[in-house]
C-alpha positions as CSV (number, residue, x, y, z in Angstrom):
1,X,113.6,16.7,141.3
2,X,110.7,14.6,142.0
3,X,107.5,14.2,139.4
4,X,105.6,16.3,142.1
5,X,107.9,18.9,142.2
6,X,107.9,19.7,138.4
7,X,104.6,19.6,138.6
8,X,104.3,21.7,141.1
9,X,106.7,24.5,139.2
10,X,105.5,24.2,136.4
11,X,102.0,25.3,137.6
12,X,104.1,27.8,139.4
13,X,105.3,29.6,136.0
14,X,102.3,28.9,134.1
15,X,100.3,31.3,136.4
16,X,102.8,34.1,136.6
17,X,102.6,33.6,132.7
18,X,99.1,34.2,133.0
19,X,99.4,37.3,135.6
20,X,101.3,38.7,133.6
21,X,99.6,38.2,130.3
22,X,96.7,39.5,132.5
23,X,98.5,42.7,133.5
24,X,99.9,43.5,130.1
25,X,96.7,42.8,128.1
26,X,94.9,45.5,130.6
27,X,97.7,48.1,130.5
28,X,97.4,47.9,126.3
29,X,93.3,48.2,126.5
30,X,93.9,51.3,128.8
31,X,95.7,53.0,126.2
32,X,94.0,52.4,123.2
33,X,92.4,55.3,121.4
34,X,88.8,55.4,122.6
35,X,89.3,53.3,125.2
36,X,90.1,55.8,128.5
37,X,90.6,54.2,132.1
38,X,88.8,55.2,134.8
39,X,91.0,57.5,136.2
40,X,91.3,60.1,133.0
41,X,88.9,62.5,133.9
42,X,90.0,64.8,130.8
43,X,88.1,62.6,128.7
44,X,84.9,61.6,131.0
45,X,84.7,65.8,132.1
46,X,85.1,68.9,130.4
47,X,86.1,72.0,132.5
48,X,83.0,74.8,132.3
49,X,80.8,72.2,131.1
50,X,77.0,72.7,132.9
51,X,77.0,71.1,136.7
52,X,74.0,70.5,139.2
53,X,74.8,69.7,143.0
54,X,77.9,70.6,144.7
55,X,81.0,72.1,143.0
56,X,83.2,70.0,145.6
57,X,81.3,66.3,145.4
58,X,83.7,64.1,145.1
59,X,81.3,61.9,143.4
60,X,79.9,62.9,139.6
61,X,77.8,61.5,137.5
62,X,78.7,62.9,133.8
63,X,75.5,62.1,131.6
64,X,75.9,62.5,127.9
65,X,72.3,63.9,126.4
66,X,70.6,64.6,123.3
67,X,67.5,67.5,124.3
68,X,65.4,65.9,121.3
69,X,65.3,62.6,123.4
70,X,62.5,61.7,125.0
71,X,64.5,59.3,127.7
72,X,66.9,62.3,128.5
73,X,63.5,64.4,129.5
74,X,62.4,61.3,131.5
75,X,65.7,61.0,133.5
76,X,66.1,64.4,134.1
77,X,64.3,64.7,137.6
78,X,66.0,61.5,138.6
79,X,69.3,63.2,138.3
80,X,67.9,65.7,141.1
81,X,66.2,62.7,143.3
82,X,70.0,61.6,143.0
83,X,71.6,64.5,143.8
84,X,69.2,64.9,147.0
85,X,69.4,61.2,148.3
86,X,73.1,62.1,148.9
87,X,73.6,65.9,150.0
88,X,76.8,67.5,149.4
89,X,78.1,64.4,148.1
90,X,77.2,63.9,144.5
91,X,77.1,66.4,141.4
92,X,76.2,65.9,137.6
93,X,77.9,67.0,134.6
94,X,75.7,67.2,131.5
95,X,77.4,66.9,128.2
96,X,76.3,67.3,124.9
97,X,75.9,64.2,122.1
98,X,73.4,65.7,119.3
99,X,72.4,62.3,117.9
100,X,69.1,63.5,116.8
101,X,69.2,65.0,113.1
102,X,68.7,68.8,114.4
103,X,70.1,68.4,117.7
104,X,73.5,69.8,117.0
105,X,72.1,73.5,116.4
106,X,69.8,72.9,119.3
107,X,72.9,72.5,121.6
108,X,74.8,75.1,120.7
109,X,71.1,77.1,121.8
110,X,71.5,75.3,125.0
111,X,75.8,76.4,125.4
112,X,75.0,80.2,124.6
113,X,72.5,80.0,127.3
114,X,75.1,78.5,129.6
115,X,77.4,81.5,128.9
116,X,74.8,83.5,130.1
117,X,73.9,81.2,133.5
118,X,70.9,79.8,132.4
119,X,71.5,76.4,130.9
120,X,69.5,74.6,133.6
121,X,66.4,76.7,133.2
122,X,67.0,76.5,129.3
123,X,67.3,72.8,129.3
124,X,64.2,72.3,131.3
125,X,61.7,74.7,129.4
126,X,63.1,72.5,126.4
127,X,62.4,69.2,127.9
128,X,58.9,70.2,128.8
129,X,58.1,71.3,125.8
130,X,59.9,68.8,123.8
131,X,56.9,67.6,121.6
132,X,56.7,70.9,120.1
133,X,60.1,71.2,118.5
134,X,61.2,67.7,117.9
135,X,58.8,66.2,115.4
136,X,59.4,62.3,114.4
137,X,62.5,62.6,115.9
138,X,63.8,65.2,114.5
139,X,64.9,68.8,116.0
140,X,63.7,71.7,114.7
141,X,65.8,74.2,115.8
142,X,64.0,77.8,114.7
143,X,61.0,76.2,117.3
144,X,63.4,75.5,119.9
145,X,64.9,79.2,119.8
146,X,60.6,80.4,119.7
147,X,60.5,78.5,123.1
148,X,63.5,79.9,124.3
149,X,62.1,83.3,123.4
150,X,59.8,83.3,126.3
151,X,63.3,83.4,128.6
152,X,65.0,86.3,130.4
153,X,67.8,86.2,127.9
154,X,70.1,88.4,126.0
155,X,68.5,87.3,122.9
156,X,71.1,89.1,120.8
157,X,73.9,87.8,122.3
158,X,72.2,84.3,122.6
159,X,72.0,84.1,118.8
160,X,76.0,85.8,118.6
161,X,77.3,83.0,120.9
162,X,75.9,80.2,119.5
163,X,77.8,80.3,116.3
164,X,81.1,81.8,118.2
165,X,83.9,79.7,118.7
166,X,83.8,79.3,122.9
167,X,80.1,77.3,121.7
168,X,82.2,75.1,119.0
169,X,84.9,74.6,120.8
170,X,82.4,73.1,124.2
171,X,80.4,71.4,122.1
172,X,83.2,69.7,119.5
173,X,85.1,68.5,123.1
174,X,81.9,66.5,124.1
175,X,81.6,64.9,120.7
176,X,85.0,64.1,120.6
177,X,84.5,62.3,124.0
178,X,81.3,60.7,123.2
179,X,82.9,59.2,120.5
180,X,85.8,58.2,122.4
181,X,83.6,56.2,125.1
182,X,81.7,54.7,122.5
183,X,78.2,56.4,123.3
184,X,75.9,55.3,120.6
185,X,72.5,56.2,122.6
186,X,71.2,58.8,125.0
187,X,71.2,59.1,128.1
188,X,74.5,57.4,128.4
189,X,76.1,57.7,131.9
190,X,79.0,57.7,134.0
191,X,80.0,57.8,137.6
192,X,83.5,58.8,138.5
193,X,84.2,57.5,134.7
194,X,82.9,54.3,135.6
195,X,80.4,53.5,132.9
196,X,77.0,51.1,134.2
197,X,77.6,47.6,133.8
198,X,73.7,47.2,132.5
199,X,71.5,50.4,131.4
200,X,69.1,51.0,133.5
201,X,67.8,53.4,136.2
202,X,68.2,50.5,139.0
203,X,72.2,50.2,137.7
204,X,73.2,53.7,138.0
205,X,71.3,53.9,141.6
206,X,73.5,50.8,142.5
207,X,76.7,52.7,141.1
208,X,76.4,55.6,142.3
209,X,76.1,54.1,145.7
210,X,78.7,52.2,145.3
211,X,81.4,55.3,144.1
212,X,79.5,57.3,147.5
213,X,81.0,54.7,149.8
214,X,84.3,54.6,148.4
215,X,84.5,58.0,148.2
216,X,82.9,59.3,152.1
């Protein structure tokens, strides 16, 4: 065998070496606790959780929120401009990660009104009137329930929901999840479990015009 040739083998073997390295070091990553692939929508959704757009998009943005932050309120009509830009095509998920000292009883406000079909309207009179129950970051829940007040609610069975266990059990699922995806920060988003490469408005835009063309 000629200088050349070993050469030429042993280059050979080095990169399936390295392929396979390659392949093996993904496959562990994938299935390391708090590390999901893209393809286990158990973890990035949550069955019941509140949707907007489409039941049958084949496209969904999940977006992880806090109500007590001020971002969150700020992206919230983007979601619809998104929604709209692509009819029938796209939905979003909203799920809960109370980061905000507070924000866990506020959520649980914000479930029991989703038992009763009015988590939307809920969440919006919240974020509208955010600066009246979160004060220096933190939520105050008794003035987010006076808010919520002003709604065409069963108020009695608001308040019996919230601390039953279908409200735990929602709301412990999306913590559990938050934590495994590593959100440390609201609004945290992702598309078809894809997570953005960069935060930003202009990045989930791009990605979730990128998952519509592989989708449609």
């Amino acid at each position: 065998m000629t200088r050349k040739s070993i050469f030429i083998s042993v280059a050979g073997i080095l990169l399936l070496a390295f392929v396979m390295a390659a392949l093996i070091y993904k496959n562990h990553q994938s299935s390391l606790p708090g590390m999901p692939g893209a393809g286990d929508r158990a973890v990035y959704e949550r069955t019941g959780a509140p949707l907007k757009g489409p039941v049958d998009a084949k496209v969904t943005i999940v977006e992880f929120f806090d109500p007590a932050c001020e971002t969150c309120a700020d992206f919230y009509p983007l979601m619809k401009d998104l929604i709209d830009r692509y009819p029938g095509k796209v939905r979003v998920m909203m799920r809960y990660a109370p980061l905000h000292t507070g924000s866990d009883e506020v959520v649980k406000l914000l479930e029991a009104a989703h038992l009763q079909g009015k988590f939307f309207p809920a969440l919006e009179l919240l974020f509208s009137n955010q600066r009246r129950w979160v004060v220096n970051h933190v939520s105050q829940p008794d003035r987010a329930l006076g808010i919520l007040k002003g709604m065409a609610l069963d108020h009695d069975k608001l308040q019996a929901d919230m601390n039953g266990p279908v409200v735990s059990q929602a709301i412990a699922e999306d913590v559990q999840a938050a934590g495994a995806l590593g959100v440390r920060a609201t609004p945290e988003f992702f598309v078809n479990g894809r997570p953005l490469p960069e935060w930003g408005y202009e990045q989930l835009e791009r990605l979730v015009e990128r998952t519509v063309k592989e989708n449609y």
